[in-house]
C-alpha beads as a LAMMPS data file, in Angstrom:
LAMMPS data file: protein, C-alpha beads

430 atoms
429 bonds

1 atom types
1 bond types

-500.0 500.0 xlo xhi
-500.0 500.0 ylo yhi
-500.0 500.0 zlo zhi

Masses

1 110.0

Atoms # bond

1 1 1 0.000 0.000 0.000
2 1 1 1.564 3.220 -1.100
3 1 1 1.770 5.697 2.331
4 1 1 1.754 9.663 2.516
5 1 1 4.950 11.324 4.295
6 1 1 4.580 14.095 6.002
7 1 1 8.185 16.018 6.396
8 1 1 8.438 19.164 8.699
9 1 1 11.477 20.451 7.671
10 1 1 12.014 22.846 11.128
11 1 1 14.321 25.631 12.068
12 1 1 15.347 24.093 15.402
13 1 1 14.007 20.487 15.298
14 1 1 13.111 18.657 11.890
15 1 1 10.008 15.502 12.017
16 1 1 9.293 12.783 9.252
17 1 1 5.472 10.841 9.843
18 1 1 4.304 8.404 8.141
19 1 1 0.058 8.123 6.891
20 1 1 -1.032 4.388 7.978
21 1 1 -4.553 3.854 7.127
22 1 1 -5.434 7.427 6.030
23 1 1 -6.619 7.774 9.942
24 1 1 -3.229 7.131 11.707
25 1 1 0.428 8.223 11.457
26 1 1 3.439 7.101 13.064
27 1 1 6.837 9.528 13.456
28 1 1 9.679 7.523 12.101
29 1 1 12.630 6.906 14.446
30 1 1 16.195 7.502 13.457
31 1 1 18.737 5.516 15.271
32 1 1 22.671 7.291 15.432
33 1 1 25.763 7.143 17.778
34 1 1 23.770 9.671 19.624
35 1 1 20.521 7.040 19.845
36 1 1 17.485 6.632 18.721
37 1 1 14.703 9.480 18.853
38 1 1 11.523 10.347 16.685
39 1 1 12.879 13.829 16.175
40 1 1 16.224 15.560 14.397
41 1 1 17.755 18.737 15.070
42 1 1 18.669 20.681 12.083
43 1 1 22.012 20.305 12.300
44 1 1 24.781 19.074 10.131
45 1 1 28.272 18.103 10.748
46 1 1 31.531 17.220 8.506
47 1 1 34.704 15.863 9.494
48 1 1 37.334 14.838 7.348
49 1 1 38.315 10.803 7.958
50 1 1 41.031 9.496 6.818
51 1 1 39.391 5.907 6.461
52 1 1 37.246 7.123 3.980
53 1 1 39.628 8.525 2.041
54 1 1 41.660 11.946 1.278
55 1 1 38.412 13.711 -0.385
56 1 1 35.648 11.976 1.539
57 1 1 34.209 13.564 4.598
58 1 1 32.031 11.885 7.580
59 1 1 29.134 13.449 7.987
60 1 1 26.546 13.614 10.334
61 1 1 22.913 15.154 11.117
62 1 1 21.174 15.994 14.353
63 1 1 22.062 14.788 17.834
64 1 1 24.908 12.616 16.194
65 1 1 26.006 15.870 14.520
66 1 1 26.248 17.584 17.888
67 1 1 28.367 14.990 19.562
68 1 1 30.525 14.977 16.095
69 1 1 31.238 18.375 16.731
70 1 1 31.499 18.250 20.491
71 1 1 33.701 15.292 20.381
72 1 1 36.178 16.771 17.850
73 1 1 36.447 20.580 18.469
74 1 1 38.274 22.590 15.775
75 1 1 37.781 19.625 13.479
76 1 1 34.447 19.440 12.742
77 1 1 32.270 21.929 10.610
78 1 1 29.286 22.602 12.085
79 1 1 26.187 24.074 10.694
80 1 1 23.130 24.681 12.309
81 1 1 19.135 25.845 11.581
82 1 1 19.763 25.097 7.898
83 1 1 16.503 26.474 7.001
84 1 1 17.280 30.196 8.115
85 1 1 18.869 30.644 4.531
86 1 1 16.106 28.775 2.680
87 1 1 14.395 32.141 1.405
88 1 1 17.472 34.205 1.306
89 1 1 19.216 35.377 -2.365
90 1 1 21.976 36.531 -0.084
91 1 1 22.916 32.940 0.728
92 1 1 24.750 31.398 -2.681
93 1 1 26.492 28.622 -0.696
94 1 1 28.604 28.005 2.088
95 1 1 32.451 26.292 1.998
96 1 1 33.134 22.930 3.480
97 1 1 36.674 21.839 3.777
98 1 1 37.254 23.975 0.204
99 1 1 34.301 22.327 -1.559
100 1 1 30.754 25.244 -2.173
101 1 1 27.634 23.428 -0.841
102 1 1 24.566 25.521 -1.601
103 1 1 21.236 25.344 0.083
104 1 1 20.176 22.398 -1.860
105 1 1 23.107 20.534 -1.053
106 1 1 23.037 20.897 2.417
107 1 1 18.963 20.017 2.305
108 1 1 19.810 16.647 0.659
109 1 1 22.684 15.919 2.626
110 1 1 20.565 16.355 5.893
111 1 1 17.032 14.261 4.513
112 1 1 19.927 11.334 3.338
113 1 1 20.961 11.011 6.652
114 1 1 17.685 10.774 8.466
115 1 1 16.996 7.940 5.297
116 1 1 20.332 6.409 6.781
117 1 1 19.035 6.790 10.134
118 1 1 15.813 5.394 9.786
119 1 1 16.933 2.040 7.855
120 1 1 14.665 -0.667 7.342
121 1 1 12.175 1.637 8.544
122 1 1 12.143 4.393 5.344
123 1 1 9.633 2.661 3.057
124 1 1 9.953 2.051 -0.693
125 1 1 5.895 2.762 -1.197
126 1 1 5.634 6.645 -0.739
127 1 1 3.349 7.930 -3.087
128 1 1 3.554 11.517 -2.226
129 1 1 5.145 13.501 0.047
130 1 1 3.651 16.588 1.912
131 1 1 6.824 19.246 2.897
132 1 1 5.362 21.734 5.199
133 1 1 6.485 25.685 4.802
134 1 1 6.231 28.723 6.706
135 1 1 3.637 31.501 6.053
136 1 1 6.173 34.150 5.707
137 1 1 9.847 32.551 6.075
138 1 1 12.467 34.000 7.915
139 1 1 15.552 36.860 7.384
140 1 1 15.648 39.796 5.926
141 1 1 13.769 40.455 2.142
142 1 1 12.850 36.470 2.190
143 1 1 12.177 35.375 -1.477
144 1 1 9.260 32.677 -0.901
145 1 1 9.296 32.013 -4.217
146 1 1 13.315 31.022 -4.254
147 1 1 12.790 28.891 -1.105
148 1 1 10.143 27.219 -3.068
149 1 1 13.050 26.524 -5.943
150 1 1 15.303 25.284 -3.641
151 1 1 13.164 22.971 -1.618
152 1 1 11.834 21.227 -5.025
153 1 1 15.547 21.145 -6.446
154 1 1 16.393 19.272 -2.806
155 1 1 13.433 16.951 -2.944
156 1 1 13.670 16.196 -6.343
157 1 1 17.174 14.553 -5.915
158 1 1 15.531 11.795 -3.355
159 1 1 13.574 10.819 -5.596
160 1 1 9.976 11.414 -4.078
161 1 1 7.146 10.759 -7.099
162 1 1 4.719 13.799 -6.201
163 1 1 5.609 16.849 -3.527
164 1 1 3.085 19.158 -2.258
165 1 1 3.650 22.294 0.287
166 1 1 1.292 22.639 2.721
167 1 1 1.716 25.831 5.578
168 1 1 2.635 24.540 8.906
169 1 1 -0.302 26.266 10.791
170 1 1 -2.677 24.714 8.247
171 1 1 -0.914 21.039 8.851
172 1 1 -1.014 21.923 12.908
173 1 1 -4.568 22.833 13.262
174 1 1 -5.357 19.327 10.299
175 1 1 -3.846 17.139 13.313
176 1 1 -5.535 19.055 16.184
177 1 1 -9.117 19.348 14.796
178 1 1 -8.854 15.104 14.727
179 1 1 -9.637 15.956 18.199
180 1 1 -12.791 18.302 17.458
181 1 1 -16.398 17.058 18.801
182 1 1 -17.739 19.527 16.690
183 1 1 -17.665 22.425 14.190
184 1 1 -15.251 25.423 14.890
185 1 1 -13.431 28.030 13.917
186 1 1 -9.770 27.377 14.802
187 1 1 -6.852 29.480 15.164
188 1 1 -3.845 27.822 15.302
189 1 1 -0.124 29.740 16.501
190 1 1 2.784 27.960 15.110
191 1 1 5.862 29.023 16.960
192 1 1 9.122 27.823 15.463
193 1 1 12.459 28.505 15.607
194 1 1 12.735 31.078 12.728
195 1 1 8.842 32.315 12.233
196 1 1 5.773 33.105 14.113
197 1 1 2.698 31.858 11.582
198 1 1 -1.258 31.853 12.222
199 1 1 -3.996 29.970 10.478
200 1 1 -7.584 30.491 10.470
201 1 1 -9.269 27.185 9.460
202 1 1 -13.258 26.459 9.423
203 1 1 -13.755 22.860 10.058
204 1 1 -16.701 20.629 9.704
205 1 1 -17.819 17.184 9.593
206 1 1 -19.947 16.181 6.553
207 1 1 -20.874 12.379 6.131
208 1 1 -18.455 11.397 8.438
209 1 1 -15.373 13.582 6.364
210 1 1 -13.314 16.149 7.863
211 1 1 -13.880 19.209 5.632
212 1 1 -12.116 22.488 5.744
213 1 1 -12.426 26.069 4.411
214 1 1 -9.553 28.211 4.811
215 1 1 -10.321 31.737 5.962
216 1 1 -6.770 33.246 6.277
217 1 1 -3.135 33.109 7.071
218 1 1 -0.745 35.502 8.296
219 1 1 3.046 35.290 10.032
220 1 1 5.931 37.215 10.738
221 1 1 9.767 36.046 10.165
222 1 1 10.004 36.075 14.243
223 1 1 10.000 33.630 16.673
224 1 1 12.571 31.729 19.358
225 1 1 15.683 32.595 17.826
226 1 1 14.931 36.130 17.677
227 1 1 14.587 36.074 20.903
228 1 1 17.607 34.305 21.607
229 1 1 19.378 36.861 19.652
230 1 1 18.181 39.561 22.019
231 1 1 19.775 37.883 24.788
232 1 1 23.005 37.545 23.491
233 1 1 23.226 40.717 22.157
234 1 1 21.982 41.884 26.415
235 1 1 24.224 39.561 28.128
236 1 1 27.294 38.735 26.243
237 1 1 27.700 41.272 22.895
238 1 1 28.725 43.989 25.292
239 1 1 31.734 41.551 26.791
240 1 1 33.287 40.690 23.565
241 1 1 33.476 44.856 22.338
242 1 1 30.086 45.825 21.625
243 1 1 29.959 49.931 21.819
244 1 1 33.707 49.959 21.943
245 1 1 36.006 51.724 19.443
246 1 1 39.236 51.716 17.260
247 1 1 41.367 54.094 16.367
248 1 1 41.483 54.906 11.925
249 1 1 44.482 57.450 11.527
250 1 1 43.511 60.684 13.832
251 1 1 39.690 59.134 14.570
252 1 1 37.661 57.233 16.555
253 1 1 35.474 55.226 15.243
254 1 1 32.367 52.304 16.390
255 1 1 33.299 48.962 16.066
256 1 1 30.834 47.646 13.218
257 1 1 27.638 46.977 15.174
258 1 1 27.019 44.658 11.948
259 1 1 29.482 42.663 13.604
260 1 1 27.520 41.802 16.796
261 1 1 24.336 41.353 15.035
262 1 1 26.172 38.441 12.873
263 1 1 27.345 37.250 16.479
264 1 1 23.697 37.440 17.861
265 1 1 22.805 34.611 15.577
266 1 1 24.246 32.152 16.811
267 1 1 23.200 29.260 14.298
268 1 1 25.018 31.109 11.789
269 1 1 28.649 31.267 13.613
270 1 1 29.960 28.636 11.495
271 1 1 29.189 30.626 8.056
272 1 1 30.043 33.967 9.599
273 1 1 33.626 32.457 10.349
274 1 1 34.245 31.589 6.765
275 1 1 32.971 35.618 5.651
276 1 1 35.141 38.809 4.782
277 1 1 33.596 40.093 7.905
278 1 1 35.195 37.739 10.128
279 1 1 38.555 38.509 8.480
280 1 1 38.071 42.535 8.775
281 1 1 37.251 42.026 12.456
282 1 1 40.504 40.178 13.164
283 1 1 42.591 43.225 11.608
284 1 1 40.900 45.599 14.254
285 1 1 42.468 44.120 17.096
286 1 1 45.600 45.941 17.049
287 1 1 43.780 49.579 16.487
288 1 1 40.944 48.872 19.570
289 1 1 40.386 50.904 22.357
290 1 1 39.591 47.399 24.008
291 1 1 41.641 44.672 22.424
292 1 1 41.129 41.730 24.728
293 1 1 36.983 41.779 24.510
294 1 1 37.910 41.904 20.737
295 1 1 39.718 38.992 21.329
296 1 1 37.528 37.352 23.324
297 1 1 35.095 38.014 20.286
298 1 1 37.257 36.300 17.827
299 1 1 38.361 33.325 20.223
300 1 1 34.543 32.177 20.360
301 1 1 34.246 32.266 16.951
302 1 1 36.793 30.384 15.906
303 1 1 36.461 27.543 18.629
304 1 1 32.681 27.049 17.031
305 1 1 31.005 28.294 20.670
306 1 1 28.017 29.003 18.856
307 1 1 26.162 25.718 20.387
308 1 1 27.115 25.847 23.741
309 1 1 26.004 29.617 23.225
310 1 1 22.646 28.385 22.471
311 1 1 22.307 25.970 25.389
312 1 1 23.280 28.310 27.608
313 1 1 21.144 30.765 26.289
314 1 1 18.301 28.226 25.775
315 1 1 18.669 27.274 29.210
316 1 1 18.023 30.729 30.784
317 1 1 15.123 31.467 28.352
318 1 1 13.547 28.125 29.660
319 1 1 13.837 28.559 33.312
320 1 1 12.379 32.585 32.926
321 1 1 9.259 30.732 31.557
322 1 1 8.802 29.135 35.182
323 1 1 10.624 31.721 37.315
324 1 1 11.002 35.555 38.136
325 1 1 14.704 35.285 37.550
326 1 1 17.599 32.838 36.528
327 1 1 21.147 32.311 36.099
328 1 1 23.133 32.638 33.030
329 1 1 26.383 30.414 32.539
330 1 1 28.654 30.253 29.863
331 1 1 32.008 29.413 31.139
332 1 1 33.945 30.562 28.011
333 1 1 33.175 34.599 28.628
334 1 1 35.167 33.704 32.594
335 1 1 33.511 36.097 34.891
336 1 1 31.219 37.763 32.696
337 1 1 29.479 34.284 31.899
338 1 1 27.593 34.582 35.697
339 1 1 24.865 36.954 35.238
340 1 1 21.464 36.615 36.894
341 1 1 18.622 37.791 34.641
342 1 1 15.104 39.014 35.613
343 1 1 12.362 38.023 33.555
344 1 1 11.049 41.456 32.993
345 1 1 14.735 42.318 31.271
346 1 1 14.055 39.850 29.071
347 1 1 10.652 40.828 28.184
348 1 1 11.768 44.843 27.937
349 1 1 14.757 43.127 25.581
350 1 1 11.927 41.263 23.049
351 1 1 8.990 43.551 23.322
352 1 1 9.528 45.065 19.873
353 1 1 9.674 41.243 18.740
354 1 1 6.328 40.884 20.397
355 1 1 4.436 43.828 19.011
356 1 1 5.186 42.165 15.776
357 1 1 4.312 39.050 16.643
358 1 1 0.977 40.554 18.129
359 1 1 0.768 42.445 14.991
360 1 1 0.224 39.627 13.025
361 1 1 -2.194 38.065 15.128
362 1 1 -3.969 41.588 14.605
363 1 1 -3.117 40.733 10.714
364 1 1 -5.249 37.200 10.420
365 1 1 -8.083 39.062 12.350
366 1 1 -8.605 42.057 10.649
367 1 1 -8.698 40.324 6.865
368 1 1 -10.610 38.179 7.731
369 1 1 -13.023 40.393 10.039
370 1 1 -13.039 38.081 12.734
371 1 1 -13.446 39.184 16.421
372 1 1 -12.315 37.107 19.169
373 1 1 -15.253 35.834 19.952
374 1 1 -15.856 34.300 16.955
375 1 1 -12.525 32.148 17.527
376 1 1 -13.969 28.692 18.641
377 1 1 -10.580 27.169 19.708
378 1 1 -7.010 28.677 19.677
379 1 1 -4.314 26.145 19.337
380 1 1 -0.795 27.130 20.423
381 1 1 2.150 24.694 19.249
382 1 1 6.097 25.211 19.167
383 1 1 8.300 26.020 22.207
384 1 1 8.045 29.437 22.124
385 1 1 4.306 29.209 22.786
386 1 1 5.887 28.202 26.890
387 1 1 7.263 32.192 27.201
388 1 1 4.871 34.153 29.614
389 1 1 4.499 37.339 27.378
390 1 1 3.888 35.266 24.657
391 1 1 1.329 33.044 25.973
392 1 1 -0.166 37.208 27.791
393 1 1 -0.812 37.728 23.991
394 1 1 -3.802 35.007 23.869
395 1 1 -4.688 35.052 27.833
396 1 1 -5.622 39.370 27.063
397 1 1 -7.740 38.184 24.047
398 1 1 -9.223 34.677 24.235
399 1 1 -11.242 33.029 26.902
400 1 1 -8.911 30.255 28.576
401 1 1 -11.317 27.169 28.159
402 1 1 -10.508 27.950 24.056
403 1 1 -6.625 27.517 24.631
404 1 1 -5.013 24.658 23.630
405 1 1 -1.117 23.132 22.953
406 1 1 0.395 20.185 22.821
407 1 1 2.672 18.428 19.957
408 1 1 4.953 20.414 20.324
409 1 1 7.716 18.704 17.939
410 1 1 4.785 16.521 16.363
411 1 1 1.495 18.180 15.463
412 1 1 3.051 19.384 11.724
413 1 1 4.750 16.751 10.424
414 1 1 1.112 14.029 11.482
415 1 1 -1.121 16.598 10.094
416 1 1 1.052 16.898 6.782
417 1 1 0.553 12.905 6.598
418 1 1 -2.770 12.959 7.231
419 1 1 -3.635 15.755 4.464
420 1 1 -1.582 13.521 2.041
421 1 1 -3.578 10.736 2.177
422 1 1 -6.939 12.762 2.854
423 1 1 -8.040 12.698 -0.770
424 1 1 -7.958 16.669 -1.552
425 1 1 -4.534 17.174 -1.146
426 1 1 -4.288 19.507 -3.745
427 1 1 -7.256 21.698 -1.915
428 1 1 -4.849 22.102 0.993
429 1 1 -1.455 22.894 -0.703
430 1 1 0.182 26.698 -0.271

Bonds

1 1 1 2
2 1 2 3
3 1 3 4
4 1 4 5
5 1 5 6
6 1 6 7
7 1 7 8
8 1 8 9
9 1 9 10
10 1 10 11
11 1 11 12
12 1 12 13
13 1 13 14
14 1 14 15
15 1 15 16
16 1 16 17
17 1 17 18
18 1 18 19
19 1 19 20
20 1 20 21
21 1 21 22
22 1 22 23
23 1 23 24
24 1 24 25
25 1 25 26
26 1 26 27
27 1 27 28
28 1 28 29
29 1 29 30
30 1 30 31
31 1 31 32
32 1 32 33
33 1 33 34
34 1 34 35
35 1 35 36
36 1 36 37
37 1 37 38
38 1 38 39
39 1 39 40
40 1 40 41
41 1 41 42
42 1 42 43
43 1 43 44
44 1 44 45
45 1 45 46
46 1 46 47
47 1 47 48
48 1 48 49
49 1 49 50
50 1 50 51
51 1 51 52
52 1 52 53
53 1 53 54
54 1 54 55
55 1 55 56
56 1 56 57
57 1 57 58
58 1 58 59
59 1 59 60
60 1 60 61
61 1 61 62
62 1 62 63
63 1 63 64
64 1 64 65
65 1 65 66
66 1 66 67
67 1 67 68
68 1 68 69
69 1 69 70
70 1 70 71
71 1 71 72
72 1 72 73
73 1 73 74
74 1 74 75
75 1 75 76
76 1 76 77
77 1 77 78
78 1 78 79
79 1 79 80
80 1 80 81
81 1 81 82
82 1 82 83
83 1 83 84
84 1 84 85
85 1 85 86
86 1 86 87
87 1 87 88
88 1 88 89
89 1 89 90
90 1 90 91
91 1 91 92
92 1 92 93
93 1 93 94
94 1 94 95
95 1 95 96
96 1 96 97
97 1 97 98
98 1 98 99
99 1 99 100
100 1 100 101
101 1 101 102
102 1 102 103
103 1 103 104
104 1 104 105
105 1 105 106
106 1 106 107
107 1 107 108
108 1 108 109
109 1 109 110
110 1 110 111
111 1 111 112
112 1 112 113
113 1 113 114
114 1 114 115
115 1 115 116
116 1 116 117
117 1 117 118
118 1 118 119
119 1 119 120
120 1 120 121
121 1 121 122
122 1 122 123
123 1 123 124
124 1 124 125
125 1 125 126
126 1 126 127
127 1 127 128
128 1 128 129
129 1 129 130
130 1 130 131
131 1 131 132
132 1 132 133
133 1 133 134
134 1 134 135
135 1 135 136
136 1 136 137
137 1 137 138
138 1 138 139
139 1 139 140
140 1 140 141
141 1 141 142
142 1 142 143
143 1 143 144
144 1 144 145
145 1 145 146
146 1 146 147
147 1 147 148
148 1 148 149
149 1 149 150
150 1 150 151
151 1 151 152
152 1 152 153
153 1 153 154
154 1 154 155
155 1 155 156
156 1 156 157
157 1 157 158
158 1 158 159
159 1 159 160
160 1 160 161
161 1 161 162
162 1 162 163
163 1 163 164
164 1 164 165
165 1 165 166
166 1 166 167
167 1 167 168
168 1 168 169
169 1 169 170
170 1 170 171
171 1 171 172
172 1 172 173
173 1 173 174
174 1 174 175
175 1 175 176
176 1 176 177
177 1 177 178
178 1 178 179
179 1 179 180
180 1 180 181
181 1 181 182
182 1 182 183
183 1 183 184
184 1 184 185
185 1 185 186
186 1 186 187
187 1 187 188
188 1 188 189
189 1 189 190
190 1 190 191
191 1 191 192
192 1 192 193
193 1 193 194
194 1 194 195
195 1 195 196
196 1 196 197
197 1 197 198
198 1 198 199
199 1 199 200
200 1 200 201
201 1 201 202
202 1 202 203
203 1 203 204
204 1 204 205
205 1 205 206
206 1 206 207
207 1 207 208
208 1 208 209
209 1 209 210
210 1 210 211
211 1 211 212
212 1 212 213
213 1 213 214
214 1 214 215
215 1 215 216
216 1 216 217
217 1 217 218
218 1 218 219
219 1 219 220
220 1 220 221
221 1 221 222
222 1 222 223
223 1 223 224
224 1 224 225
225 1 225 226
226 1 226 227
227 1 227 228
228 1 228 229
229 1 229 230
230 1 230 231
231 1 231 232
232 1 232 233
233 1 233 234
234 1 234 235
235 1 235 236
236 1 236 237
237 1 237 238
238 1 238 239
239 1 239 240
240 1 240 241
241 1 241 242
242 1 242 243
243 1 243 244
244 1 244 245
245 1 245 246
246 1 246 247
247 1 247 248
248 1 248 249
249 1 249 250
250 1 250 251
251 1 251 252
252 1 252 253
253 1 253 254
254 1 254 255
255 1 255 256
256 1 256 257
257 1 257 258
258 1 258 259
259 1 259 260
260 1 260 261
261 1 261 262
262 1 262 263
263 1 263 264
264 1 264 265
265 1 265 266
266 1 266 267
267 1 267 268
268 1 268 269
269 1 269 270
270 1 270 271
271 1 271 272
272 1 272 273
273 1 273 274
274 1 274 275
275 1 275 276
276 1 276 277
277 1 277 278
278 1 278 279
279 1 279 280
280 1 280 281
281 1 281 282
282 1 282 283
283 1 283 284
284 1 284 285
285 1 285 286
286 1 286 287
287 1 287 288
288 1 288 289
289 1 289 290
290 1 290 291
291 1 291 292
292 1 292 293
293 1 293 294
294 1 294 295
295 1 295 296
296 1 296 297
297 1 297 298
298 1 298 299
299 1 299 300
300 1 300 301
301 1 301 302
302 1 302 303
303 1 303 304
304 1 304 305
305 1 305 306
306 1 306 307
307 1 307 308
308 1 308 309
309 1 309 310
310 1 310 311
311 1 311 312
312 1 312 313
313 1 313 314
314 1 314 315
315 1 315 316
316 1 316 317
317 1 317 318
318 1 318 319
319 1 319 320
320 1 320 321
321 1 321 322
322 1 322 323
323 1 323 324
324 1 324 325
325 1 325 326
326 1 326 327
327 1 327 328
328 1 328 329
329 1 329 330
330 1 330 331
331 1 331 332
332 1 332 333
333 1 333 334
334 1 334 335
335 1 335 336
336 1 336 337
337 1 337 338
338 1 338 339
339 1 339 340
340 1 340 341
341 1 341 342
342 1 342 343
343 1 343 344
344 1 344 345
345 1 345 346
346 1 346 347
347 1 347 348
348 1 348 349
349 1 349 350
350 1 350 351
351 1 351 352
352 1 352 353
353 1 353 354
354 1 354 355
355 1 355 356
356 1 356 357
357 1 357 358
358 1 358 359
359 1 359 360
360 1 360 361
361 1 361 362
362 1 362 363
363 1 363 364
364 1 364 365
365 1 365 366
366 1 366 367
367 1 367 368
368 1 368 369
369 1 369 370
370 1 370 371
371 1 371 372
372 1 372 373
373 1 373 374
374 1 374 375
375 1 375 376
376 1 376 377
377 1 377 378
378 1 378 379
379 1 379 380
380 1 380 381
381 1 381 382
382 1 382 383
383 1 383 384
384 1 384 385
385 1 385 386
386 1 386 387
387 1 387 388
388 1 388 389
389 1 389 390
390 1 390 391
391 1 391 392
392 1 392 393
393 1 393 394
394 1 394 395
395 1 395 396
396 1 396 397
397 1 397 398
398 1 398 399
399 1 399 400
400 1 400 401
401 1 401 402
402 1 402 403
403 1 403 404
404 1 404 405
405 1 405 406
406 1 406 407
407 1 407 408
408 1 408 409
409 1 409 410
410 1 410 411
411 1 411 412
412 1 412 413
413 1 413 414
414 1 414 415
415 1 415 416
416 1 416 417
417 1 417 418
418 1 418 419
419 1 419 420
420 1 420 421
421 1 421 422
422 1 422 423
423 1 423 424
424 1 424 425
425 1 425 426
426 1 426 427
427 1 427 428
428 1 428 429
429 1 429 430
């Protein structure tokens, strides 16, 4: 029997499900050196191995990447939240041990590992699959249309007879209205790593069939790792030379804030290493004002911090969502790297990123002339959804008994199954 998959190709955390019966899915498991687990960071990692030969390189994708990288520092190349240059015309390719992989490459080098992973269990009898895409995709001036290109060009090259692109909301609130017990409006909040995306579905039972009428989308290129960013920039930029100066001839003169905002984003570390940027940083050490935070900069950069960065700084976020305050630690900045933070810092740091976030909400609403009461059921999924001003955003608006989350990590990828073997795929495709 040929089978639907359903692939949710994340910023942070990537999902493969497989349609059974055209009722139930199942999330494939992928078994590494790191173990076996139903989900995948998106993460990549290359290492050059001698066993495999002078050109060959041993590459790895998600948790086995991380340990990869962590296991071998300074020999591993490590790339992270792949999909952050999907829509971008900036991005033309990144080196790897002297060889250009573009955002293609990369794609297909990641989904071939997870069909390493997964072994016996990838099946030979997919008939279509169902990729799942943001609203509006993230960084600055995002070409849809190019991230479009480059997904198909990716896809294409494993082979898959049929691909359709369904928006993650949509495939979010397909698995949660399973649940329904009857009609409703639902608004679903899909908060990944890279964008913030809404969906306003009607859904209704006729003759036993799930039927659906979309009433309107909306999203913003904002979500966790914007926030993220805005910590970093708060609680480490300033240690490493942020607002400091060097000297040009007779003047003083900023250090390039550009500089910090590349260092902000931490996923992107390992390509801003490789950049003319990184290079004309280096030079400035000898003409600063404050050479050693320079230094500092340039030293965590080049010994590929960028991950513990993010579990340090992922670690702080996450205990602010169940406390007033927490600690910060991140050993590499020495002193510096012990800072307690107050929750309503971090909420003064992001509150631009939440009037845009809130903005779009306002977006989906106001198209569609839809008032909150007419909003039978508001389903919140992604891990951002957990942060208290987000969450604020839906508590000021909708009645609690209407708030929902759960699936987290799996509510995309099983509603992207489902809709592939639902009949009308095509009605449901972006």
């Amino acid at each position: 029997m040929s089978r639907a998959l359903g692939l949710d190709f994340g910023t942070t955390n990537t999902v493969l499900a497989l349609s059974e019966d055209g009722a139930t899915t199942n999330s494939m498991s992928f078994t590494s050196s790191a173990g076996t687990t139903d989900s995948m960071r998106t993460a990549l990692s290359f290492m050059k191995d001698a066993q495999l030969g002078a050109q060959a390189l041993k590459v790895e994708a998600g948790q086995a990447a991380i340990r990869q990288f962590i296991d071998n520092p300074g020999d591993a190349r490590f790339l992270q939240s792949i999909k952050t240059f999907a829509a971008s015309p900036l991005f033309q390719g990144t080196l790897v041990f002297a060889r250009r992989h573009s955002f293609e490459d990369l794609m297909e080098v990641f989904l071939n590992r997870l069909k390493f992973y997964a072994d016996g269990q990838w099946p030979s009898d997919i008939s279509r699959l169902v990729a799942g895409r943001p609203v509006h995709f993230a960084g600055a001036n995002p070409d849809p249309a190019l991230a479009t290109e480059r997904y198909n060009a990716a896809l294409t090259r494993l082979g898959f007879p049929e691909i359709h692109y369904v928006y993650e909301p949509v495939a979010a609130a397909y698995y949660f209205a399973q649940t329904l017990k009857s009609d409703a409006n639902v608004l679903v909040a899909d908060f990944g790593g890279g964008t913030t995306d809404y969906s306003l579905i009607r859904f209704e039972r006729i003759a036993g069939k799930l039927k659906a009428t979309p009433i309107g989308h909306s999203g913003v290129g904002i979500a966790g790792d914007h926030f993220d960013a805005k910590m970093v920039d708060q609680l480490v930029a300033p240690e490493i030379g942020k607002g400091t100066h060097f000297k040009s001839f007779d003047k003083l003169l900023d250090v390039p804030a550009g500089y910090y905002a590349n260092f902000s984003r931490w996923n992107q570390l390992s390509i801003f290493k490789t950049t003319r940027e990184f290079t004309d940083l280096k030079s400035l050490v000898r003409s600063a004002t404050d050479p050693d935070k320079l230094e500092l900069f340039i030293d965590l950069v080049e010994h590929d911090e960028g991950y513990p960065l993010y579990q340090a700084i992922s670690a702080t976020k996450m205990a602010l969502s169940a406390a007033e305050e927490a600690e910060f630690h991140f050993s590499p900045l020495g002193k510096a790297g012990h800072k307690t933070v107050k929750r309503s810092d971090f909420e003064s740091w992001i509150a631009d990123d939440l009037s845009k976030i809130e903005g779009a909400l306002d977006d989906v609403l106001t198209k569609t002339n839809t008032s909150a009461d007419q909003v039978d059921k508001v389903f919140l999924t992604g891990g951002t959804s957990f942060v208290p001003a987000v969450r604020k955003i839906f508590t000021q608006r909708f009645d609690a008994s209407k708030i929902e989350s759960g699936g987290e990590l799996l509510s995309i990828a099983h509603g992207l199954a489902l809709i592939g073997e639902s009949g009308d795929v095509g009605e449901w495709s972006a």
